[in-house]
C-alpha positions in Angstrom: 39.8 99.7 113.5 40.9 98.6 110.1 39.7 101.0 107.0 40.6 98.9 103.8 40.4 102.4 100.9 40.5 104.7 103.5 43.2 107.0 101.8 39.8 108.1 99.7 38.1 111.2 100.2 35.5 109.4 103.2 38.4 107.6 104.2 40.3 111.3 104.9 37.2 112.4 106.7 36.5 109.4 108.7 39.7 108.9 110.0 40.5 112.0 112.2 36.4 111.1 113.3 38.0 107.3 114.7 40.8 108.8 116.0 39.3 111.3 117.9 37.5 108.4 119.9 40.8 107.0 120.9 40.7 104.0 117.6 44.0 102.6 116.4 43.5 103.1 112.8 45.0 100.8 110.3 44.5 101.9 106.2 44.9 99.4 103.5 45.9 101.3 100.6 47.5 100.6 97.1 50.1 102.8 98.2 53.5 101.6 100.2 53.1 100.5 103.7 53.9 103.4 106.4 53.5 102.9 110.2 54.8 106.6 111.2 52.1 108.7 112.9 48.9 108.5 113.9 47.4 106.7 111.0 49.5 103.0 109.9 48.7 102.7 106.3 49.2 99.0 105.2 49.4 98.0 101.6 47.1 95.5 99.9 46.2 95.1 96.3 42.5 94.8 97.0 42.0 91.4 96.0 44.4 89.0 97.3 45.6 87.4 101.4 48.7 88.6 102.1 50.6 90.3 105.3 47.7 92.7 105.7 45.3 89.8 107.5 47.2 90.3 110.4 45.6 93.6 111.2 42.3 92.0 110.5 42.6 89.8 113.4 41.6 90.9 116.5 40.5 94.5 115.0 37.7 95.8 116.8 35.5 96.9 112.9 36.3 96.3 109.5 35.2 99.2 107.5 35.3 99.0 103.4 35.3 102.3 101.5 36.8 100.0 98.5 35.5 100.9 94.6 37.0 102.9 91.9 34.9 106.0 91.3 32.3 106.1 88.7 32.6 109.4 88.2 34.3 108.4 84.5 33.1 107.6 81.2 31.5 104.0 81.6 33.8 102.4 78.6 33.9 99.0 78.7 37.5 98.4 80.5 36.1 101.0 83.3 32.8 99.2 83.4 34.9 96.3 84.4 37.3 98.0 86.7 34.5 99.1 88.9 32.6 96.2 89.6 35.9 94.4 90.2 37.2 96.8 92.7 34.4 96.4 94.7 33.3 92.9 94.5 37.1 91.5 94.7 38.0 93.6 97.9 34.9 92.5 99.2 35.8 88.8 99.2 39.1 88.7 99.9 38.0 90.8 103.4 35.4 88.0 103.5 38.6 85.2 103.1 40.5 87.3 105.7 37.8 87.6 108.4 37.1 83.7 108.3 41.0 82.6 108.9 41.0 85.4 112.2 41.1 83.5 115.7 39.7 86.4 117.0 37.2 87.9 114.0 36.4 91.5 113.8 33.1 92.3 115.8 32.0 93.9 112.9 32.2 94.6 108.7 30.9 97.3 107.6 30.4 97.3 103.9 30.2 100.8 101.9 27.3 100.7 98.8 25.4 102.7 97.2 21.6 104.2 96.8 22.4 103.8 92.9 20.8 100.2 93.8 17.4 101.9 93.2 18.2 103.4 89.9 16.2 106.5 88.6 13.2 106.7 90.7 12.1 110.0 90.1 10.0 111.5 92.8 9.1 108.3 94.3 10.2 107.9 97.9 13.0 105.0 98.1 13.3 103.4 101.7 16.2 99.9 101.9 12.8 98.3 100.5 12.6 99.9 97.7 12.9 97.5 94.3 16.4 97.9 92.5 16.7 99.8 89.1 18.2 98.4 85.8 20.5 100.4 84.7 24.4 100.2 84.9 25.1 101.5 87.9 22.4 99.2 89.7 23.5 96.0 88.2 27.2 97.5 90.2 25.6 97.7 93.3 23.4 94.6 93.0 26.8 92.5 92.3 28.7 94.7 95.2 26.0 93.3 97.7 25.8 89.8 96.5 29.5 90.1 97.0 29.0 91.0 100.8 25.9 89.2 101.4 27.8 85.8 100.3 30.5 86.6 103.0 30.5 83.6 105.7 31.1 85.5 108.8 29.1 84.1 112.1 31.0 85.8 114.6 31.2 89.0 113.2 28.2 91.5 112.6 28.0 92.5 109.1 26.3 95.9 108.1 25.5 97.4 105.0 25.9 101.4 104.2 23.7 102.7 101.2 25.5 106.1 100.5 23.8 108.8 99.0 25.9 112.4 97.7 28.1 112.8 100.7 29.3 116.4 101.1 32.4 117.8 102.1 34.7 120.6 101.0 38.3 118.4 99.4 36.5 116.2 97.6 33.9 114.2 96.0 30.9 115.5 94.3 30.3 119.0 96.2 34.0 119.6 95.1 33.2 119.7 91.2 29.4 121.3 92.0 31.2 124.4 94.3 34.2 125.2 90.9 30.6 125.1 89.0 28.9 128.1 91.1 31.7 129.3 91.8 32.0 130.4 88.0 28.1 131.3 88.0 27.5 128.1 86.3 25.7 126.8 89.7 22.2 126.1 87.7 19.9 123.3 88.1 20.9 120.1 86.0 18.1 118.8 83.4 14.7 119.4 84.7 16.5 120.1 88.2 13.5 117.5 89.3 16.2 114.8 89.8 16.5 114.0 93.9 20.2 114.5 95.4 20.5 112.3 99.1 23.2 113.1 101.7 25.2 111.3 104.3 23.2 107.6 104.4 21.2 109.8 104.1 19.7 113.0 105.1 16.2 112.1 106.5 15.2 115.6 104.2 16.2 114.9 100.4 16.4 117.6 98.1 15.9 117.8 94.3 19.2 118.9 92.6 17.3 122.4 92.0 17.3 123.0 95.7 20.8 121.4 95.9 22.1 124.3 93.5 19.8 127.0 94.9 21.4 126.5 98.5 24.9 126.0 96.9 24.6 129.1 95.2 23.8 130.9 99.0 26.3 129.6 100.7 28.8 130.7 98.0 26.7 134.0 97.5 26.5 133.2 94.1 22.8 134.8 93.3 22.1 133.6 90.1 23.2 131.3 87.4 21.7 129.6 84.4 19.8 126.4 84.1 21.7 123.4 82.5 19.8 121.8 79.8 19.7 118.1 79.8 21.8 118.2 76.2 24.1 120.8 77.8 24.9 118.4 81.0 25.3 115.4 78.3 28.0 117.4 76.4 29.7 118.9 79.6 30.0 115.6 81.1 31.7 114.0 78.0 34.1 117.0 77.7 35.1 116.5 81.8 35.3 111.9 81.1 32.3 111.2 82.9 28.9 110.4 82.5 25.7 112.7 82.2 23.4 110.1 84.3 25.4 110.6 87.3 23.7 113.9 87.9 20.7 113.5 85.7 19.4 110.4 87.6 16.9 110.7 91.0 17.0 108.8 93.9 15.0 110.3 96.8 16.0 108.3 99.5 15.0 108.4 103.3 16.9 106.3 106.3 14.1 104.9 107.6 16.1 102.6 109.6 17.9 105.1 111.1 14.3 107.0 112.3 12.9 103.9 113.7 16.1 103.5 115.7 15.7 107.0 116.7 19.2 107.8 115.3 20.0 111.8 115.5 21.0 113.7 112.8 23.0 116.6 113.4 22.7 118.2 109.9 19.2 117.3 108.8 18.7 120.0 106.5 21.0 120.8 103.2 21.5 124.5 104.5 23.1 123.9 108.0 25.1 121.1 106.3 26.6 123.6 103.5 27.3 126.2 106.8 29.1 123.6 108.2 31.2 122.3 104.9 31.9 126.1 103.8 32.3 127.9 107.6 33.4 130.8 106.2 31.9 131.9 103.5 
């Protein structure tokens, strides 16, 4: 199994998941190339062939966690350096897979449910129309990117992530140091819809986000955060307001009609689980 940015924060959680089912793991990281342990990180550059294709070939899955985060201020040079991180990883895994003799059975391609911009309270299933701002026109190029892959013998499937949640990282990481310091209120109107783990077939609004955040921390109370609060707080902290004032309430309704279980369908027993003892 090959993980190309899987020394990211679902990369580290994924990996003792694919390990535990017996998978070789390969990681292709920007970092040096180390084959001690468990895990044999590989070094690529994201965007060009090199000695790394070897590990493509014959791998059982091809899974791209690839992107630089957004969670920055969207200047022009990071603008850039976001769509290119994902787009050129994308085809250069595309390039790799069609020179294997023996292709990976399958690509799976990490997006985003940014596609769908801010919907509000509407319900967003993968046929929902895309949104226009700038993180939609990211993932819109980021699928072209994977959609144009030629790949006949290998099965290609594309993830929308929503807020995933665990305890080292990502999102929940900032939210938790936030209640933590009884500055756990709702963001904006606290309207805006927060999805979980491609994705939680129960979406919350971020006001029920922060409310169950708050419990599990046994923070009680703390105060709401005005739009032009979360604008100014996210400018001091180099990121951008949007990425918590936006909504996207998004169900997998692939997933259902597949009958796929979910073993934290609800926000609370998923916060038990991230924060056991609490």
């Amino acid at each position: 199994m090959v993980l190309a940015g899987g020394s990211g924060f679902i990369g580290q959680s994924l990996s003792p998941f694919l390990l535990s089912k017996n998978y070789e793991l390969i990681v292709l990281t920007r970092a040096e190339s180390d084959h001690r342990g468990a895990v044999r990180n590989v070094h690529w550059d994201g965007k060009t062939l090199d000695d790394w294709l070897e590990f493509v070939n014959g791998a059982f899955a091809v899974v791209n966690l690839t992107g630089r985060s957004i969670n920055c201020r969207h200047t022009p040079e990071n603008r850039r350096e976001i769509i290119d991180s994902r787009v050129n990883s994308v085809r250069v895994l595309g390039q790799a897979i069609a020179r294997c003799a023996q292709p990976p059975k399958a690509f799976v391609q990490i997006a985003g449910v940014g596609i769908y911009g801010d919907k509000g309270k509407r319900i967003c299933d993968e046929t929902a129309s895309p949104g226009d701002d700038f993180v939609t026109k990211v993932c819109e190029k980021w699928e072209a990117a994977f959609d144009s892959v030629d790949a006949p013998n290998t099965r290609k499937v594309l993830f929308r992530l929503g807020v995933v949640l665990g305890p080292s990282g990502g999102f929940l990481e900032l939210l938790s140091k936030l209640t933590r310091w009884f500055l756990g209120g709702h963001v904006g109107s606290g309207r805006q819809y927060s999805v979980f783990n491609v994705t939680s077939p129960n979406p919350v609004t971020n006001a029920e986000l922060m409310r169950e955040l708050r419990r599990a921390l046994h923070r009680p109370w703390s105060p709401p955060v005005p739009e032009f609060a979360a604008r100014i707080g996210s400018w001091l902290m180099g990121t951008e307001a949007n990425l918590a004032l936006v909504s996207q309430r998004c169900i997998p309704k692939r997933f259902l009609e597949k009958g796929f279980s979910f073993r934290f369908p609800e926000l609370r027993s998923a916060l038990a689980n991230v924060y056991p003892n609490q």
